[in-house]
C-alpha positions as CSV (number, residue, x, y, z in Angstrom):
1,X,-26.3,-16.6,-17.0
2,X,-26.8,-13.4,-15.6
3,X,-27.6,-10.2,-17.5
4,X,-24.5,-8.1,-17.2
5,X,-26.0,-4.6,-17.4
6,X,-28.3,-5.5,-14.6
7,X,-25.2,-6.3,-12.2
8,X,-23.7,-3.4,-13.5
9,X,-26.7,-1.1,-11.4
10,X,-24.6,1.2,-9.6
11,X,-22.5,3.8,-11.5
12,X,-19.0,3.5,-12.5
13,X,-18.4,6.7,-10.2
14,X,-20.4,5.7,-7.3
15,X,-18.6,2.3,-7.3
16,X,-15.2,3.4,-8.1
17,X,-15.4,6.2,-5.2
18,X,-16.8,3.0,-2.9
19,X,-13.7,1.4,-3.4
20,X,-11.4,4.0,-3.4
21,X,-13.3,5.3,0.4
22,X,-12.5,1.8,1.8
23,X,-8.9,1.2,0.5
24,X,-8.5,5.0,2.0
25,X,-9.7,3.9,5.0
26,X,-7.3,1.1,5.7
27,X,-4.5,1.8,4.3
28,X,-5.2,4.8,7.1
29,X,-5.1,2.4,9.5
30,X,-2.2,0.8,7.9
31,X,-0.1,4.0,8.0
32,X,-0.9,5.3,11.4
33,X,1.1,2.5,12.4
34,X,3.9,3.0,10.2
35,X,3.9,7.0,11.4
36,X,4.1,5.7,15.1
37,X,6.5,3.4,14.5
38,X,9.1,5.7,13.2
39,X,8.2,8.8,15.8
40,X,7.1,7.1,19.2
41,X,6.9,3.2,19.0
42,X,10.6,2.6,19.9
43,X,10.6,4.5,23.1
44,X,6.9,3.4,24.8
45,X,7.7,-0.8,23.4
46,X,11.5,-1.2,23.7
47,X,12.8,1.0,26.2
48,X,15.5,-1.1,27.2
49,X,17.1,-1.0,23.3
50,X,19.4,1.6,22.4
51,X,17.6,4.2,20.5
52,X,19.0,2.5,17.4
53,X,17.9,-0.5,18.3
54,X,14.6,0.6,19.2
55,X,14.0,2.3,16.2
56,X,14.6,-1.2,14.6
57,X,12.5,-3.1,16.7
58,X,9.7,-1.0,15.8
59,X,10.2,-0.9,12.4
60,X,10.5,-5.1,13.0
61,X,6.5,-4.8,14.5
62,X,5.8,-2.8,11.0
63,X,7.2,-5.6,8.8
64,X,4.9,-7.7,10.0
65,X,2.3,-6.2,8.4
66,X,3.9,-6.9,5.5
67,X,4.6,-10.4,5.8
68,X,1.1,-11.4,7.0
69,X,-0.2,-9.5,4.3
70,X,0.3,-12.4,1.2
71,X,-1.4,-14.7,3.7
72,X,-4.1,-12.2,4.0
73,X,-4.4,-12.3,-0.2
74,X,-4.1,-16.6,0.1
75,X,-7.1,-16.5,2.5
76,X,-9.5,-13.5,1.2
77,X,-8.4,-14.4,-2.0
78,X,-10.0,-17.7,-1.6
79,X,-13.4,-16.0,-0.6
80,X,-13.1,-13.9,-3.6
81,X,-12.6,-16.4,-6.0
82,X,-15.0,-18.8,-4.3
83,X,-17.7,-16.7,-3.0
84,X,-17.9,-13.4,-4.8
85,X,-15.7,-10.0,-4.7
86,X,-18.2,-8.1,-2.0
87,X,-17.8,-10.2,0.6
88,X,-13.9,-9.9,0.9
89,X,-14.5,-6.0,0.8
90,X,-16.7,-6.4,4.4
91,X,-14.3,-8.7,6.1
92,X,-11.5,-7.5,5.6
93,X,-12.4,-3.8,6.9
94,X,-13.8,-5.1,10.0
95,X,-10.5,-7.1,10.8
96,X,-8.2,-4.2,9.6
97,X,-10.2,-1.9,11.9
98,X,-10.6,-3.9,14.6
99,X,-6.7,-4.5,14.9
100,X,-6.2,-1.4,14.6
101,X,-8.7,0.1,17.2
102,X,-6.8,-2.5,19.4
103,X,-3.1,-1.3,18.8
104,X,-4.9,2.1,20.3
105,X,-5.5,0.4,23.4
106,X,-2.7,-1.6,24.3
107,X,-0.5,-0.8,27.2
108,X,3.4,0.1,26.9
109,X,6.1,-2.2,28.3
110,X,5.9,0.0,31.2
111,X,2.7,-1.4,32.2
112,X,2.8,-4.4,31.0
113,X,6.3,-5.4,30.4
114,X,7.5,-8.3,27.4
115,X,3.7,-8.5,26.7
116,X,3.4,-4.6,25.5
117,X,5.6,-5.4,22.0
118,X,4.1,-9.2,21.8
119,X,0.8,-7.2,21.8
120,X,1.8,-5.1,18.9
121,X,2.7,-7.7,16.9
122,X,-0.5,-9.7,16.5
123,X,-2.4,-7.3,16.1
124,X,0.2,-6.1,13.3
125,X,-0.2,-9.0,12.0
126,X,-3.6,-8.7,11.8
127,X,-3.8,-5.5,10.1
128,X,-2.0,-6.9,7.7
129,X,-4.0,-9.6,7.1
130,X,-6.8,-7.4,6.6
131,X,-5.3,-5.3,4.3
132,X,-4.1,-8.4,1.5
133,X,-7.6,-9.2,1.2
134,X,-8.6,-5.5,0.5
135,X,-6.7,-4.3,-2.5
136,X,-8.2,-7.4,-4.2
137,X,-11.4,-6.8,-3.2
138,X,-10.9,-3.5,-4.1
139,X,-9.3,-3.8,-7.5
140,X,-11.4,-6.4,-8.6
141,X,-14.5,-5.0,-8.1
142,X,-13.5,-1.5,-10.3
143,X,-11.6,-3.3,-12.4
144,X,-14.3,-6.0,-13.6
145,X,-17.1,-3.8,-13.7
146,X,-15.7,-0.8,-16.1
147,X,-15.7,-0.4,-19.9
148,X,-12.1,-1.9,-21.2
149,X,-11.2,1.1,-23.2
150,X,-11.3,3.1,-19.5
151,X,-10.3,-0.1,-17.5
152,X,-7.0,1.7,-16.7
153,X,-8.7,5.2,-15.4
154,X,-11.4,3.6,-13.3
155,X,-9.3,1.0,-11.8
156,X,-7.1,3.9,-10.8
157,X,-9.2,5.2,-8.1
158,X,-8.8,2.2,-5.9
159,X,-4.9,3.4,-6.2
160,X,-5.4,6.7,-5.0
161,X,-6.7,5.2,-1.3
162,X,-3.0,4.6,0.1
163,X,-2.9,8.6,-1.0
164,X,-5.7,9.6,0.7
165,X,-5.1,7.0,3.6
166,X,-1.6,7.9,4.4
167,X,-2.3,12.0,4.3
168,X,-5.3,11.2,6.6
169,X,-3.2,9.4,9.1
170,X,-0.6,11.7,9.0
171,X,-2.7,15.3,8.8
172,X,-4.2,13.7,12.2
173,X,-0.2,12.9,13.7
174,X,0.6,16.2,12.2
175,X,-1.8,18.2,14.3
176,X,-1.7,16.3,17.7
177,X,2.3,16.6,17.2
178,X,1.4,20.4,16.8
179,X,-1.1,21.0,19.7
180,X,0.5,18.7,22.3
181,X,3.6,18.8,24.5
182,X,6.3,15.4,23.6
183,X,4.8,14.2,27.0
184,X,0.9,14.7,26.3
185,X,2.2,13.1,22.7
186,X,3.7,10.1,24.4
187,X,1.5,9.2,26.7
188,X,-1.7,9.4,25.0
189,X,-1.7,11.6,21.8
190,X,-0.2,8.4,19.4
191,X,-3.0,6.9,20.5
192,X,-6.0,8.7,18.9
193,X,-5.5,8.4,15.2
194,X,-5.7,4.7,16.0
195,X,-9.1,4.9,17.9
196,X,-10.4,7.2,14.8
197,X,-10.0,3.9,12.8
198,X,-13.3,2.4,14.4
199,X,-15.7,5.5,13.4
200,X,-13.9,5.2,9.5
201,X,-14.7,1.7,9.4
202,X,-18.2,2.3,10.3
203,X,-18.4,4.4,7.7
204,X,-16.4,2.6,5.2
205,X,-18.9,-0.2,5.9
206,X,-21.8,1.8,4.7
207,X,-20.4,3.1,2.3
208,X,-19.9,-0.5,0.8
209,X,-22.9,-2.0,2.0
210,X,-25.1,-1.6,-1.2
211,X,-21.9,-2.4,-3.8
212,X,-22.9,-4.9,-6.8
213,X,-21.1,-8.0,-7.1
214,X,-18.4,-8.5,-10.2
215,X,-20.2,-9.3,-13.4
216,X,-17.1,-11.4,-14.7
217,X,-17.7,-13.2,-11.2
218,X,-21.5,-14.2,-11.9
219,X,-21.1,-15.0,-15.1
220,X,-18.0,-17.9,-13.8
221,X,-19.9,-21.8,-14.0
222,X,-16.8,-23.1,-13.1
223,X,-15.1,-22.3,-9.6
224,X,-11.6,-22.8,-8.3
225,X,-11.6,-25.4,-5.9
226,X,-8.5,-23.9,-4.0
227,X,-7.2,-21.4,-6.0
228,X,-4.3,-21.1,-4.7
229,X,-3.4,-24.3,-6.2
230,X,-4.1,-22.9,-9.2
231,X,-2.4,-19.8,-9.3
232,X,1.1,-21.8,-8.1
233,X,0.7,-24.6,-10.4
234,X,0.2,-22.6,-13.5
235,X,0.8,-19.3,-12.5
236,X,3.8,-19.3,-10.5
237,X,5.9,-17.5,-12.8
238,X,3.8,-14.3,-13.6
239,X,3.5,-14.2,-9.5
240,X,7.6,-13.9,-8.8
241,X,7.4,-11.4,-12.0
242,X,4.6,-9.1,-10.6
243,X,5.8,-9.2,-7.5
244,X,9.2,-9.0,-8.5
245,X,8.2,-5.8,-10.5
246,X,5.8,-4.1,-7.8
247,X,9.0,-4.5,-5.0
248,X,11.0,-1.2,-6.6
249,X,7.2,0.6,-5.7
250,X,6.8,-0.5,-2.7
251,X,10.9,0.2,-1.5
252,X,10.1,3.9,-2.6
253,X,7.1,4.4,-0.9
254,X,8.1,3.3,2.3
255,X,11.7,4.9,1.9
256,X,10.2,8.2,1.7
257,X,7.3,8.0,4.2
258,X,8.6,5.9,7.0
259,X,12.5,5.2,7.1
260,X,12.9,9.4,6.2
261,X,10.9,10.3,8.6
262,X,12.4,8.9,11.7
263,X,15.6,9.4,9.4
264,X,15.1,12.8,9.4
265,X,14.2,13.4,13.3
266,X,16.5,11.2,14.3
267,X,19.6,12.2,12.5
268,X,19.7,15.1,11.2
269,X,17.6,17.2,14.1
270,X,14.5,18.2,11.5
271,X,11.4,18.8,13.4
272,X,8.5,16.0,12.8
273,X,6.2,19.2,11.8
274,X,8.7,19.7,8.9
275,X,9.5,15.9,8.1
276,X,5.8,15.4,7.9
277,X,4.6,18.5,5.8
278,X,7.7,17.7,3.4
279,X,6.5,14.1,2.9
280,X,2.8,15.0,2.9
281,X,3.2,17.8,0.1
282,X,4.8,15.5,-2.2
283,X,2.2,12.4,-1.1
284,X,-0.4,15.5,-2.3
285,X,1.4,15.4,-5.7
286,X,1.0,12.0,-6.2
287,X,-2.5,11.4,-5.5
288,X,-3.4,13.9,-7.8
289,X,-1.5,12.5,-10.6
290,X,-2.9,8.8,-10.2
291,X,-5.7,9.5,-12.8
292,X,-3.6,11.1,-15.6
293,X,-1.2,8.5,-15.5
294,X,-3.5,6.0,-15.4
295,X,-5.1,7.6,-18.8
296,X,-1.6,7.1,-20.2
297,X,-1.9,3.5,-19.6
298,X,-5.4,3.0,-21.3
299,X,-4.1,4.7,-24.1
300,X,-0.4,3.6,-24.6
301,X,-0.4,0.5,-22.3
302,X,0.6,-0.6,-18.6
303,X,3.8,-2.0,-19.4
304,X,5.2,1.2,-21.5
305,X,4.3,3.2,-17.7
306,X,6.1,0.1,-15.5
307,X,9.3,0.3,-17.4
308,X,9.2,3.9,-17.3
309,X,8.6,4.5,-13.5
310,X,11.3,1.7,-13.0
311,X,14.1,3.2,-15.0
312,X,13.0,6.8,-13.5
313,X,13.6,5.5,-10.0
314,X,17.1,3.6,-10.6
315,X,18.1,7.3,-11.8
316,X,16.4,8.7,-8.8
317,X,17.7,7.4,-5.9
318,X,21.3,8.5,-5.4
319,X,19.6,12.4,-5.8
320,X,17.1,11.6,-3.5
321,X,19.0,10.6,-0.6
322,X,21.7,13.5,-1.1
323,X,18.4,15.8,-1.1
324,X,17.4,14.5,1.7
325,X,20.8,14.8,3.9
326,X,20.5,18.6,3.2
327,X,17.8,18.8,6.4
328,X,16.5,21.5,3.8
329,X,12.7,21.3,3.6
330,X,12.7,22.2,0.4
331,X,15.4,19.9,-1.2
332,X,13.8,17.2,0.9
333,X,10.4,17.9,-0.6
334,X,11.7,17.9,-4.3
335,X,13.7,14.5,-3.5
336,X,10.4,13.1,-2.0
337,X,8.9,14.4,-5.1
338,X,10.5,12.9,-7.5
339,X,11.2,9.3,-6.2
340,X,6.9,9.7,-5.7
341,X,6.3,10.5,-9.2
342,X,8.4,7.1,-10.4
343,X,6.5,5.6,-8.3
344,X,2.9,6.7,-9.4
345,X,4.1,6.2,-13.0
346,X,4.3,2.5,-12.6
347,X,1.2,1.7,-9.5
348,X,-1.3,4.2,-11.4
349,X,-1.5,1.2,-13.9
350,X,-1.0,-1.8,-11.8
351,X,-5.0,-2.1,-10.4
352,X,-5.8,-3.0,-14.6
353,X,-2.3,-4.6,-15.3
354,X,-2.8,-7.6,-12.7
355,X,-6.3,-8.3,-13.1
356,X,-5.8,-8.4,-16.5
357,X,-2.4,-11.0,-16.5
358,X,-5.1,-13.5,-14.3
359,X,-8.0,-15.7,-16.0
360,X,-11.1,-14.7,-14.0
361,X,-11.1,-18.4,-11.8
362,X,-8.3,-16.9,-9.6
363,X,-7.6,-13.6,-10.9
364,X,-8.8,-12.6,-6.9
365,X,-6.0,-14.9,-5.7
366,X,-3.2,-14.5,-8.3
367,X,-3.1,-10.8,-8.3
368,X,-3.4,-10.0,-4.7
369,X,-0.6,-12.7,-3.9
370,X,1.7,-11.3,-6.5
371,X,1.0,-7.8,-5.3
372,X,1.6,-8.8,-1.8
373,X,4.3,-10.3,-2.5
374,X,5.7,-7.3,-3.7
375,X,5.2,-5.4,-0.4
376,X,7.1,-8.3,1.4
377,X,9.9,-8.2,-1.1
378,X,10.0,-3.9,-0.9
379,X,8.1,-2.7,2.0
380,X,8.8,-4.9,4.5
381,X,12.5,-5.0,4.8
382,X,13.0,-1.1,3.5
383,X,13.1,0.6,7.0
384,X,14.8,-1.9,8.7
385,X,17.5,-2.3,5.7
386,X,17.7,1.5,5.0
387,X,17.9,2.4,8.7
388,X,20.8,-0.6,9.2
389,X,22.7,1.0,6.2
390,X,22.1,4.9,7.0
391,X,23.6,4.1,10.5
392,X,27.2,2.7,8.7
393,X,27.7,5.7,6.3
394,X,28.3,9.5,6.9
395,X,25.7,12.4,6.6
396,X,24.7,11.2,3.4
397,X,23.3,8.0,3.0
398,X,24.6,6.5,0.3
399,X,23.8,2.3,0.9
400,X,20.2,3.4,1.1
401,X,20.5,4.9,-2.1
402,X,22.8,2.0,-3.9
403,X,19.8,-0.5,-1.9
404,X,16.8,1.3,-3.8
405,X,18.6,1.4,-6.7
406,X,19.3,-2.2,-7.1
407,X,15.4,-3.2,-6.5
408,X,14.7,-0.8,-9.3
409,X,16.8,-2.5,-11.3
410,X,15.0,-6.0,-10.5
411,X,11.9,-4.8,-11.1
412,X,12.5,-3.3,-14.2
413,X,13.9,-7.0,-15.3
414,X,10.7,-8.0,-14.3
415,X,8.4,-5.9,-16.0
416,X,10.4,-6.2,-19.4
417,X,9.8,-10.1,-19.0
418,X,5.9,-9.7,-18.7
419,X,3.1,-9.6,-21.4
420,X,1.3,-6.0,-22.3
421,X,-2.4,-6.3,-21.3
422,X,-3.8,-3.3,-22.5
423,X,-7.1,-4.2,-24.7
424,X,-7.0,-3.7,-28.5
425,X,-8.7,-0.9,-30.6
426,X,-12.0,-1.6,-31.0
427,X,-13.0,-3.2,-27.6
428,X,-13.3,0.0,-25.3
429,X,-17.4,-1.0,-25.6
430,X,-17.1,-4.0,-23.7
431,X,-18.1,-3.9,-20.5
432,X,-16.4,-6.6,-18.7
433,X,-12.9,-8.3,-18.8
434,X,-12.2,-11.1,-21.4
């Protein structure tokens, strides 16, 4: 048995901001792809689509992601529950970052023809791969490492990556969109934020190279064999509820930072300067309100903040797509705003809630799969959805609103059906999960 202070070397802060550095860095690479999808994608990989159609087919390449991303959690998940926490938080950098580097180099169907968008789709795939073993990684390794009490706050900073990742990708789109012409943009300009992904993974590589492994992990005598076996034999449920739950967070986010945007440039004639400063302001908001919502959740429990962030959303939606018809930049930020803040409310929590719903055997593989899951059920199918029903209405998208409304309404079924987690008064000095 090992001595759990001594695996517990490395600071809470030092660790937390290790983890939070690497889930920044690919979820960076995650989003760049997401950004160039809605702005540039359509034209340069589908040229002979419509620009409907187009805009589809790109946002098709970007689901992907999301659907390669629970097999991502299946296989990295394994590792983690097999072979320790750290290792899952190497691997899956250097694939994300490698994919990612790659979708900077590949040719456009002009070039290459058919083989331009096939291109773009493994390597999407890929990336998304990458990226279901990292939030486990990621989580885990915070999560099972702090003090109970502050399990809520520390596994927050992990949560603030997509934050810091998507406003990195994005302040980089923002300024070559601002210093180059549409044809410098086009023909080589999309191109760099996805090269800049090799020199972060470097560093986010470093930065994790000295990390200590999970105490609850070394203190485990008895191993999943295939976890996954585990998790859907006796586990099944609580998956299809998490994931269920975390769909609502994942529509949102992706409503508001890829299907506005090409939304927004596409149909109602607003500058990407002003789509992008609109979304990142409010992205700004949210980042900085990760920690004190978390705190809410160590102190009055996760499932209190789910509910919340759900029924906040369901009221949300209908306002947030009227703001956003307005082409104002200001009624579009405050729309952004709000749907953000419901959705910070319920995934400030959610890095302490899942780890916490899992028995340490395959807590790596139950919560990544139901939180990928999630993405699949709400990230995935948002763009293309909310772009398919924005097309059918007038200048005010009403289906997309009706659409987001009704996953907030399934996931707040689905949080009211799950446990609270939140340890009980008097355990805040133990240093590890139960």
């Amino acid at each position: 048995m090992h001595d759990v202070r001594t695996v517990r070397a490395p600071s809470m802060l030092r660790l937390a901001a290790a983890s939070l550095a690497g889930t920044a860095i690919e979820f960076y690479d995650f989003f760049a792809y997401g950004t160039a999808a809605a702005l540039v994608l359509g034209p340069l990989f589908f040229p002979t689509f419509s620009p409907l159609a187009g805009t589809l087919a790109a946002f098709g390449t970007f689901g992907v992601g999301f659907v390669a991303r629970p097999l991502g959690s299946v296989l990295f998940g394994h590792i983690g529950d097999r072979h320790g926490r750290r290792p899952v938080l190497v691997a899956s950098l250097l694939l994300t970052g490698g994919a990612t580097v790659a979708v900077g180099c590949v040719p456009t169907f002009d070039a290459i023809g058919v083989a331009a968008p096939l291109l773009l789709l493994v390597l999407r795939f890929l990336q998304g791969l990458g990226l279901g073993g990292e939030w486990g990684g990621a989580v885990l390794l915070t999560a099972e490492h702090a003090p109970a009490g502050r399990r809520g706050l520390w596994s927050s900073f992990p949560q603030v990556g997509p934050a810091l990742g998507f406003l990195l990708a994005n302040g980089v789109m923002l300024a070559l969109s601002a210093t180059l012409t549409e044809a410098q943009f086009a023909s080589w300009g999309w191109r760099v934020p996805f090269w800049a992904a090799g020199v972060l993974a470097v560093a986010g590589l470093w930065l994790r190279s000295s990390l200590a492994e999970s105490p609850s992990f070394l203190e485990l005598e008895d191993h999943a064999r295939v976890p996954l076996v585990e998790v859907v034999r006796d586990h099944w449920r609580l998956v299809l509820l998490t994931a269920g739950g975390l769909a609502v967070g994942y529509a949102i986010f992706y409503a508001v930072t890829t299907w506005s945007l090409a939304y927004g440039t596409e149909r109602l004639g607003v500058s990407r300067t002003v789509m992008l400063t609109c979304i990142m302001a409010a992205v700004v908001v949210k980042g900085a309100l990760t920690a004190p919502a978390a705190l809410l959740g160590d102190r009055y429990g996760r499932r209190p903040l789910c509910l919340t962030g759900c029924a906040a959303a369901a009221l949300w939606m209908f306002p947030m797509v009227a703001l956003l018809a307005t082409g104002e930049p200001l009624l579009m930020f405050l729309g952004f705003l709000g749907a953000l803040l419901a959705f910070i409310t319920m995934f400030a929590v959610i890095a302490a809630y899942l780890p916490e719903l899992y028995e340490p055997r395959v807590r790596c593989t139950g919560a990544a799969v139901g939180y990928n899951l999630g993405g699949v059920l709400g990230g995935a199918l948002t763009p293309i959805v909310a772009t398919a029903l924005a097309e059918q209405g007038g200048r005010v998208p009403w289906g997309v609103g009706a659409y987001l409304t009704g996953i907030a309404l399934l996931s707040l079924g689905c949080f009211a059906l799950l446990p609270e987690t939140r340890p009980v008064a008097g355990s805040a000095a133990e240093p590890v999960m139960d």
